[in-house]
CHARMM-style PDB file with segment names, atoms N, HN, CA, C and O in Angstrom:
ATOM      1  N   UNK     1     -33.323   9.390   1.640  1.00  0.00      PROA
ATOM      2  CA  UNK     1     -32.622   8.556   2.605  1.00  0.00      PROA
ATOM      3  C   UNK     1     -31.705   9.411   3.463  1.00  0.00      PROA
ATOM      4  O   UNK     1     -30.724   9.983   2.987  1.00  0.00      PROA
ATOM      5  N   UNK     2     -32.053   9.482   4.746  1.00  0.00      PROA
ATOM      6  HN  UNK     2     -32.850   9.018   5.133  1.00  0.00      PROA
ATOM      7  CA  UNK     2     -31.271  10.000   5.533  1.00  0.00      PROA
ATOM      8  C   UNK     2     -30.225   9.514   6.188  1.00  0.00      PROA
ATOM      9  O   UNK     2     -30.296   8.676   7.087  1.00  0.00      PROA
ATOM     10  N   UNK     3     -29.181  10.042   5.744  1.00  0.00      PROA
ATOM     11  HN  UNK     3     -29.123  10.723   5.013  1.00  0.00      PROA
ATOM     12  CA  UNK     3     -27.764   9.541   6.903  1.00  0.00      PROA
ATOM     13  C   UNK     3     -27.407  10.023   8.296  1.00  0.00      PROA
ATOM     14  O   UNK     3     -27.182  11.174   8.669  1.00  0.00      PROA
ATOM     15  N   UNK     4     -27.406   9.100   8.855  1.00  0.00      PROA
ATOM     16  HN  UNK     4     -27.589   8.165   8.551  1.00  0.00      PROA
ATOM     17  CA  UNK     4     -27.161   9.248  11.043  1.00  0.00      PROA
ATOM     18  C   UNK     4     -25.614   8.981  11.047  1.00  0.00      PROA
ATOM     19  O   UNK     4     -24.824   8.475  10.249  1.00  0.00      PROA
ATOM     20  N   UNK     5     -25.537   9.486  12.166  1.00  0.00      PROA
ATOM     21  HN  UNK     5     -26.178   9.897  12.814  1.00  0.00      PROA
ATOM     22  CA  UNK     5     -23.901   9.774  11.960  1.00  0.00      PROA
ATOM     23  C   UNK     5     -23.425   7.918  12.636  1.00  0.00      PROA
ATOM     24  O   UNK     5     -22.229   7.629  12.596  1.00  0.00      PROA
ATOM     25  N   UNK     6     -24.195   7.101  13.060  1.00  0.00      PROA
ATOM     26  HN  UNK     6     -25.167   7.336  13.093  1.00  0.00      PROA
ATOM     27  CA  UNK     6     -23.929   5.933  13.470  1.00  0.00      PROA
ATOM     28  C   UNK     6     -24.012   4.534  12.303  1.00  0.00      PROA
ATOM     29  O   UNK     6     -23.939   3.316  12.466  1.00  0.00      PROA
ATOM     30  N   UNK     7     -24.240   5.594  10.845  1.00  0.00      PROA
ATOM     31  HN  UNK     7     -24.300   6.583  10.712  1.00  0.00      PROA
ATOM     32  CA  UNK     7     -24.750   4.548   9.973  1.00  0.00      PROA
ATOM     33  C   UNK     7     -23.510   3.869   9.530  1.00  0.00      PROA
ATOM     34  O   UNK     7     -22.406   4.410   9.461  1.00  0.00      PROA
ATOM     35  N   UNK     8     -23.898   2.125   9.111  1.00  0.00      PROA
ATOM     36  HN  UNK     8     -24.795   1.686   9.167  1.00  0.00      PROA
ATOM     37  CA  UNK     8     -22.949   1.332   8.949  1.00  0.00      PROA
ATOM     38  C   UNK     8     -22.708   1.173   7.633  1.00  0.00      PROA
ATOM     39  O   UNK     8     -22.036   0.232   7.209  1.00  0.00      PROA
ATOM     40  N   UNK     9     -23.419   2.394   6.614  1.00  0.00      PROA
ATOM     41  HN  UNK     9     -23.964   3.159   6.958  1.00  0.00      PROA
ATOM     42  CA  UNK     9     -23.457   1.819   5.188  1.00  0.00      PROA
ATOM     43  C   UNK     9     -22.351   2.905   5.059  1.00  0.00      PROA
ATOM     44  O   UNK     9     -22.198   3.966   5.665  1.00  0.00      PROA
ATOM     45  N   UNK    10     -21.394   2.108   3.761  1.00  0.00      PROA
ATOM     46  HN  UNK    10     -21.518   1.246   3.269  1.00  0.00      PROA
ATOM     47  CA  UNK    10     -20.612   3.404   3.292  1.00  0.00      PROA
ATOM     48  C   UNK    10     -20.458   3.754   1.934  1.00  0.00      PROA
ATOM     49  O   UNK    10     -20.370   2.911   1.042  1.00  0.00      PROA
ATOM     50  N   UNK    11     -20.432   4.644   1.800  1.00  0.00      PROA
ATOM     51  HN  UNK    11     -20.503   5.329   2.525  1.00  0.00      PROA
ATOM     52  CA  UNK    11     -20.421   4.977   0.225  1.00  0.00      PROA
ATOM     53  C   UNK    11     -19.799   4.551  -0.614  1.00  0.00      PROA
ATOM     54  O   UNK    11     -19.135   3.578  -0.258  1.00  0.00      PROA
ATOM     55  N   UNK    12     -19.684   4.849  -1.682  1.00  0.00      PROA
ATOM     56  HN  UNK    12     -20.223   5.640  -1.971  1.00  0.00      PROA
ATOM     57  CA  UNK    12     -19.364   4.447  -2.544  1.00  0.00      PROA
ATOM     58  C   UNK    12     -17.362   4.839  -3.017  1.00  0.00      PROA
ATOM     59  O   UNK    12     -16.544   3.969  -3.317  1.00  0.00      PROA
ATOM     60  N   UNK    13     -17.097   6.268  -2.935  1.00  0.00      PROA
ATOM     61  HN  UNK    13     -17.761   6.975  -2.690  1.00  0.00      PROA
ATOM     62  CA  UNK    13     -16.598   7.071  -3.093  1.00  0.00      PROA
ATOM     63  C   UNK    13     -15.719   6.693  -1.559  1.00  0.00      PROA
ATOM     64  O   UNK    13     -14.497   6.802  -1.668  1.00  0.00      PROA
ATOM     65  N   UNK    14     -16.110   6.374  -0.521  1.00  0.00      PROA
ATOM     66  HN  UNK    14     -17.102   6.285  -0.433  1.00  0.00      PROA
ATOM     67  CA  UNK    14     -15.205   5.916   0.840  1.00  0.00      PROA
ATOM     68  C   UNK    14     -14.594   4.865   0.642  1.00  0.00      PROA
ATOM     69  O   UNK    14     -13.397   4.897   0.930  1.00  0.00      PROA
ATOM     70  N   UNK    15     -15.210   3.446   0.039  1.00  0.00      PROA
ATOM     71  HN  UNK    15     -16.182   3.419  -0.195  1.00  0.00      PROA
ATOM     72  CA  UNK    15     -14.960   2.529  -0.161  1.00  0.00      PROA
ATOM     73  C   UNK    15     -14.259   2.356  -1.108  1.00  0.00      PROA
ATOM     74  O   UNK    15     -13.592   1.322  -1.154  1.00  0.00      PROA
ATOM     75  N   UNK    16     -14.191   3.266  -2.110  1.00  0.00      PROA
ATOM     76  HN  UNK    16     -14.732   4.106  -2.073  1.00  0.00      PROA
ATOM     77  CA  UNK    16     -13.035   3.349  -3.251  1.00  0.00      PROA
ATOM     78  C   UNK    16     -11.880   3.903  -2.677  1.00  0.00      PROA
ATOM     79  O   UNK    16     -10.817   3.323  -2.896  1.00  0.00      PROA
ATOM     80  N   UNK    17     -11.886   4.882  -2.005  1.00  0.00      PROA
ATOM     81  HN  UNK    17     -12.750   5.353  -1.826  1.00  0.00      PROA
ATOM     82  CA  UNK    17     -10.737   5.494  -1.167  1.00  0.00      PROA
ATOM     83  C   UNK    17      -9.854   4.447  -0.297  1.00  0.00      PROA
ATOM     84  O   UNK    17      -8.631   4.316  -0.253  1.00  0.00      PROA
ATOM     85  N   UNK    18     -10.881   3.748   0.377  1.00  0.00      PROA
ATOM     86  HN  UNK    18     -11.874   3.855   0.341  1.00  0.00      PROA
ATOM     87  CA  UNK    18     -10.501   2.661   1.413  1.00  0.00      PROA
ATOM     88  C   UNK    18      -9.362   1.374   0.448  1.00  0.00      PROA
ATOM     89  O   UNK    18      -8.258   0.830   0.427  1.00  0.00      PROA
ATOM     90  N   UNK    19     -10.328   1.461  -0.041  1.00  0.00      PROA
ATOM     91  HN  UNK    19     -11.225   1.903  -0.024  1.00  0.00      PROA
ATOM     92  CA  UNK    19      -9.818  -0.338  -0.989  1.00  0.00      PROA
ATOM     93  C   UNK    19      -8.388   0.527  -2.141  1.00  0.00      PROA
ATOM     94  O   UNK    19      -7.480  -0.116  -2.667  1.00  0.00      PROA
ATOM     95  N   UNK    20      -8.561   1.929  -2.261  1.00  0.00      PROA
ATOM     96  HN  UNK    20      -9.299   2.452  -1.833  1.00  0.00      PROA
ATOM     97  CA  UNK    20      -7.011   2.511  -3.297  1.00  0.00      PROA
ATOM     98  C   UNK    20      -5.972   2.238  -2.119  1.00  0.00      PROA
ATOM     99  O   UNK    20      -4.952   1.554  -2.200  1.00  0.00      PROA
ATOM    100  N   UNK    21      -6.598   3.121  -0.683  1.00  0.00      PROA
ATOM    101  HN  UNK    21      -7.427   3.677  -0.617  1.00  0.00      PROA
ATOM    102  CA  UNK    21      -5.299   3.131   0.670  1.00  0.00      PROA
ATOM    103  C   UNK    21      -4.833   1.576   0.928  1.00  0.00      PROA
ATOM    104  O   UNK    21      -3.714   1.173   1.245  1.00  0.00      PROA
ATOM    105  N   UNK    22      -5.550   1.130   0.788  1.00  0.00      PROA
ATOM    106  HN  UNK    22      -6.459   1.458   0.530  1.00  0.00      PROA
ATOM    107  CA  UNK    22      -5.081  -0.403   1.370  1.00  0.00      PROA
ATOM    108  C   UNK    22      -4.233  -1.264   0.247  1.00  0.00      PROA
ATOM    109  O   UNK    22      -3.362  -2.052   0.615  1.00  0.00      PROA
ATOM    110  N   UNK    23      -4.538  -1.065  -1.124  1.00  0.00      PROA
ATOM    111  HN  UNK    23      -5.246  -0.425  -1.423  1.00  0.00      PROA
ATOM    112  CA  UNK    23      -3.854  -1.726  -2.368  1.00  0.00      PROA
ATOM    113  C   UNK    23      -2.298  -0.808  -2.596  1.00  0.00      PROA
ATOM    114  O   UNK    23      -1.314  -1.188  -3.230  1.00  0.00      PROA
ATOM    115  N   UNK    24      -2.494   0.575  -1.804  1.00  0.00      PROA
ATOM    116  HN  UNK    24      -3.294   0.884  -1.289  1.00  0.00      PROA
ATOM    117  CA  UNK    24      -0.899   1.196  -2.101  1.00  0.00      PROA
ATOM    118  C   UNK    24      -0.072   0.975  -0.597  1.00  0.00      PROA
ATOM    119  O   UNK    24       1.135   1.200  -0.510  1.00  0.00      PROA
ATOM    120  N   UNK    25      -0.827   0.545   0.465  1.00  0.00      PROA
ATOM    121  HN  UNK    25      -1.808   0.362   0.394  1.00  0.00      PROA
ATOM    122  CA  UNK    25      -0.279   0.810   1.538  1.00  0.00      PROA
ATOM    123  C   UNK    25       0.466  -1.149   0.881  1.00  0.00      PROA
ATOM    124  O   UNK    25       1.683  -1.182   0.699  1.00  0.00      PROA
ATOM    125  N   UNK    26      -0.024  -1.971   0.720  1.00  0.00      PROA
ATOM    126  HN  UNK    26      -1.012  -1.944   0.868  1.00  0.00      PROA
ATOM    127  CA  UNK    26       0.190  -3.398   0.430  1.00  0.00      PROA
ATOM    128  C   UNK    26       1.505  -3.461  -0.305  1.00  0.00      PROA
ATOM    129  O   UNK    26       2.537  -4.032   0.047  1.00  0.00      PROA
ATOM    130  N   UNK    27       1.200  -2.574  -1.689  1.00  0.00      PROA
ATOM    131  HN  UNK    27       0.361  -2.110  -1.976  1.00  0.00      PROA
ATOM    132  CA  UNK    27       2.247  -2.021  -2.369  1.00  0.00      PROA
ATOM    133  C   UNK    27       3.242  -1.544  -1.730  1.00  0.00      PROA
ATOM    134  O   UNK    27       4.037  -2.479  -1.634  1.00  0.00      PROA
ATOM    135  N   UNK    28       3.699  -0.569  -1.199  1.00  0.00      PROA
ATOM    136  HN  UNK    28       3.053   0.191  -1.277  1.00  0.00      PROA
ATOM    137  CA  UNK    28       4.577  -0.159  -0.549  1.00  0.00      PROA
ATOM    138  C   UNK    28       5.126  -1.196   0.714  1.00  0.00      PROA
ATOM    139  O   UNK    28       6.261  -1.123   1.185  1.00  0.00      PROA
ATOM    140  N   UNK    29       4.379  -1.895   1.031  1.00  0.00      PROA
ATOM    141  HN  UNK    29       3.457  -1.955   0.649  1.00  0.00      PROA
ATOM    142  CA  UNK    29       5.145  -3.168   2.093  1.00  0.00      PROA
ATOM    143  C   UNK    29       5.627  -4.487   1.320  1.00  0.00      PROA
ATOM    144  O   UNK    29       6.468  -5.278   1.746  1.00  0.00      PROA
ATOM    145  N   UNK    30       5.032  -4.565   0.271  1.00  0.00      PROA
ATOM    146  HN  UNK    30       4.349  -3.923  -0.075  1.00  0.00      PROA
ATOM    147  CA  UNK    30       6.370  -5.401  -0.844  1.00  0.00      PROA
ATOM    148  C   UNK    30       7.822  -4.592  -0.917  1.00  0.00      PROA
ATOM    149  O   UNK    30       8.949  -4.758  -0.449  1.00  0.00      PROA
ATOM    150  N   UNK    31       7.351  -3.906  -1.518  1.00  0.00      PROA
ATOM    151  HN  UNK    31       6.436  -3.772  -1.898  1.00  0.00      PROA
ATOM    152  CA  UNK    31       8.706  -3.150  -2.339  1.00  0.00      PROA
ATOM    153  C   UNK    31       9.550  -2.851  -0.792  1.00  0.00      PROA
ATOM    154  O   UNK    31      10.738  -2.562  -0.649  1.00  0.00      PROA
ATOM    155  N   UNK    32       9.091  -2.929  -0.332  1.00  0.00      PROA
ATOM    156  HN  UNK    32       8.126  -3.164  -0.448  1.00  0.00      PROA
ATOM    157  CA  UNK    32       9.715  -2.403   1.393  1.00  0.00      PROA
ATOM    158  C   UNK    32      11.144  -3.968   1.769  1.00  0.00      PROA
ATOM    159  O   UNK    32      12.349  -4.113   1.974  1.00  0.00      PROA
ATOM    160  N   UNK    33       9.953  -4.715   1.651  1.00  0.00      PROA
ATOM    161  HN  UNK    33       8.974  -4.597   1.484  1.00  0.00      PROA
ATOM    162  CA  UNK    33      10.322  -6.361   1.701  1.00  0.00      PROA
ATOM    163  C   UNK    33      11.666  -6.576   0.685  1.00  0.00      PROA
ATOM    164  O   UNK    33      12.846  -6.798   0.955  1.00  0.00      PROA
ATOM    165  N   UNK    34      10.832  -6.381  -0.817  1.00  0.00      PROA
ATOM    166  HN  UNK    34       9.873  -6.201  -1.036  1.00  0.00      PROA
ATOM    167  CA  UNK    34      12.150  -7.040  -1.389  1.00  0.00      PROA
ATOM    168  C   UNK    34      13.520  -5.720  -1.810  1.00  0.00      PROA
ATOM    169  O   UNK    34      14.323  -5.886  -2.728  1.00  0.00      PROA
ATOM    170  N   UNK    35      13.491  -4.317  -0.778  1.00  0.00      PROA
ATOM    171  HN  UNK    35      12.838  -4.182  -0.032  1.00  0.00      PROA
ATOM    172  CA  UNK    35      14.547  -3.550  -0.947  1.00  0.00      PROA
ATOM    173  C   UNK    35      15.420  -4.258   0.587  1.00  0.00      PROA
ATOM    174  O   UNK    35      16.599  -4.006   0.837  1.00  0.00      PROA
ATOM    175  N   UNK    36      14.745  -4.936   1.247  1.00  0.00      PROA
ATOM    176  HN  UNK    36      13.788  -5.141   1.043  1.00  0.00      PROA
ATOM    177  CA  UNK    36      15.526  -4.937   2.299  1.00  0.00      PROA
ATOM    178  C   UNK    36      16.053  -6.218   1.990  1.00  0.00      PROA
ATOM    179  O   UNK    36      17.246  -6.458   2.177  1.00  0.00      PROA
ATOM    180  N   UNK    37      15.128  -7.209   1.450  1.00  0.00      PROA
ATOM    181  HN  UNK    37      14.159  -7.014   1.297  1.00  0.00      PROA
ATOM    182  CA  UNK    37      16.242  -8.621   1.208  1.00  0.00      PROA
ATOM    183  C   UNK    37      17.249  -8.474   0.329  1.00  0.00      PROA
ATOM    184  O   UNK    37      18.290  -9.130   0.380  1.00  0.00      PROA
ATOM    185  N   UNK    38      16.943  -7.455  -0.665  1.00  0.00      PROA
ATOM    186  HN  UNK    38      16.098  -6.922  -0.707  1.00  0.00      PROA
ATOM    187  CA  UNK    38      17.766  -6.982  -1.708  1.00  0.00      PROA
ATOM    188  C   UNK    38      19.632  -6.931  -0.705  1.00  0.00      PROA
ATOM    189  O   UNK    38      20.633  -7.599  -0.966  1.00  0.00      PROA
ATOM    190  N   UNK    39      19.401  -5.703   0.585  1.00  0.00      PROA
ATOM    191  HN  UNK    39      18.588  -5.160   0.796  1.00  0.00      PROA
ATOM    192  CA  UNK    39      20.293  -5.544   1.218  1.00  0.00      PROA
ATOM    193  C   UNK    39      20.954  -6.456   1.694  1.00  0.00      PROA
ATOM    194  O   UNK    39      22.139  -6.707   1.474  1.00  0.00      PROA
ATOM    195  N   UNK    40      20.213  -7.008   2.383  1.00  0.00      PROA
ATOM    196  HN  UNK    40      19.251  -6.803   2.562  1.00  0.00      PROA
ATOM    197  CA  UNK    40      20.436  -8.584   3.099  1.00  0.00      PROA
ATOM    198  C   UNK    40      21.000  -9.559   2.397  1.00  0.00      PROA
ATOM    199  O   UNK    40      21.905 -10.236   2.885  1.00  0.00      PROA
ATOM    200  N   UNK    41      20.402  -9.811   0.797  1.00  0.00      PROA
ATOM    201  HN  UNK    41      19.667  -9.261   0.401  1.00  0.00      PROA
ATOM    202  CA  UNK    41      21.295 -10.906   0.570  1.00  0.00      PROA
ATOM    203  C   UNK    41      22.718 -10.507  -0.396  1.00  0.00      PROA
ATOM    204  O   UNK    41      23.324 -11.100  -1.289  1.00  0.00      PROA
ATOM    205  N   UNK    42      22.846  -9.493   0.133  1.00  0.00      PROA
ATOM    206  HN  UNK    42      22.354  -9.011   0.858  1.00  0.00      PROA
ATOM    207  CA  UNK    42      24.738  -8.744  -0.237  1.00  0.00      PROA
ATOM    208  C   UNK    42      24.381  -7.876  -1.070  1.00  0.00      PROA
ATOM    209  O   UNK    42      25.441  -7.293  -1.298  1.00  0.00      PROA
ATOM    210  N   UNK    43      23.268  -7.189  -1.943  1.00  0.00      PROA
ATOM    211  HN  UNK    43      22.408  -7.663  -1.758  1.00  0.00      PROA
ATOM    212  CA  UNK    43      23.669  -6.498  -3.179  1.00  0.00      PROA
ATOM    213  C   UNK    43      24.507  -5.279  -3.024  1.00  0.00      PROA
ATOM    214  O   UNK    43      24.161  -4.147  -3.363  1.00  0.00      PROA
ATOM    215  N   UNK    44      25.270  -5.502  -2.659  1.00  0.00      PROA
ATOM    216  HN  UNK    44      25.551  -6.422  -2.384  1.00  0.00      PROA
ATOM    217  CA  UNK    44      26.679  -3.846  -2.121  1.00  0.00      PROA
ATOM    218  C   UNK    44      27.241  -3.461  -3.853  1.00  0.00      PROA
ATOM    219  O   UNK    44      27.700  -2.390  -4.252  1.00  0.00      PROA
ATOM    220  N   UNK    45      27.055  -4.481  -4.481  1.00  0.00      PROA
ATOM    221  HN  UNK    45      26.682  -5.350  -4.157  1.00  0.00      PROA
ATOM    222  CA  UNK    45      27.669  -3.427  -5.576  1.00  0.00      PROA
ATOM    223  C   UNK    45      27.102  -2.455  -6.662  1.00  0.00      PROA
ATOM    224  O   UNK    45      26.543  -2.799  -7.704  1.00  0.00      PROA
ATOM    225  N   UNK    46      27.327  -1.273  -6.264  1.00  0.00      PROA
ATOM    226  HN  UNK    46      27.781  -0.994  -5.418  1.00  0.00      PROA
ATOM    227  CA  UNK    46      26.457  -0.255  -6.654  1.00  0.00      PROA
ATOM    228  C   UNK    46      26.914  -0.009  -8.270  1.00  0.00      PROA
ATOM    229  O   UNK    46      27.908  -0.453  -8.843  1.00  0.00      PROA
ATOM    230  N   UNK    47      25.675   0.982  -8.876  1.00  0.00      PROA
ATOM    231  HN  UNK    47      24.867   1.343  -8.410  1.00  0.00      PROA
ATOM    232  CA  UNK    47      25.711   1.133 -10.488  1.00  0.00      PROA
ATOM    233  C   UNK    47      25.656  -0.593 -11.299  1.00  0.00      PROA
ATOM    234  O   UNK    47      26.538  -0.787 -12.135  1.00  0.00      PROA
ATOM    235  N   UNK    48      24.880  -1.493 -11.095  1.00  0.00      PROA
ATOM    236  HN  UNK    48      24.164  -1.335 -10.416  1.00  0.00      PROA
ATOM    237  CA  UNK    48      24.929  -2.860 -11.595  1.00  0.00      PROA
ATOM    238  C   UNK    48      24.572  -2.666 -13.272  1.00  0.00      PROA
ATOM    239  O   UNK    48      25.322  -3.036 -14.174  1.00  0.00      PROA
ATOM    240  N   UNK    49      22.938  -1.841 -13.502  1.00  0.00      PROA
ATOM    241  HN  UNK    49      22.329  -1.540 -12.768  1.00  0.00      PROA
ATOM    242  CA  UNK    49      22.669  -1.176 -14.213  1.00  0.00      PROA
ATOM    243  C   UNK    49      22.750   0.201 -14.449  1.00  0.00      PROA
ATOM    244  O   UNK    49      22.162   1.102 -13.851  1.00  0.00      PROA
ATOM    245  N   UNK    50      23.819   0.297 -15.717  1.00  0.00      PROA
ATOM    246  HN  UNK    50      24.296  -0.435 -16.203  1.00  0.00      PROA
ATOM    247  CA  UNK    50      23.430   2.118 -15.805  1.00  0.00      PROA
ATOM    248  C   UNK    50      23.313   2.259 -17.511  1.00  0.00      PROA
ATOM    249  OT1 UNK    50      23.056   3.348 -18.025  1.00  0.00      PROA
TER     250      UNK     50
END
């Protein structure tokens, strides 16, 4: 089976890459979310847990 550089199939090994980038990029826009409401809804007092 020959691959053309216009082919629409993708491997196996791309598609695992694809679907890891997209589940950490998702990840990282939560934690993004709840550090900023964190800010937002007052948490100023630092060392809560130590």
């Amino acid at each position: 089976m020959k691959k053309m550089k216009g082919d629409l199939i993708m491997s196996v090994e791309l598609y695992a890459l694809f679907s890891y980038a997209f589940t950490a990029a998702i990840a990282l826009v939560m934690i993004g979310a709840v550090v900023l409401l964190n800010k937002i809804m007052g948490g100023n007092d630092e060392g809560g847990m130590e």
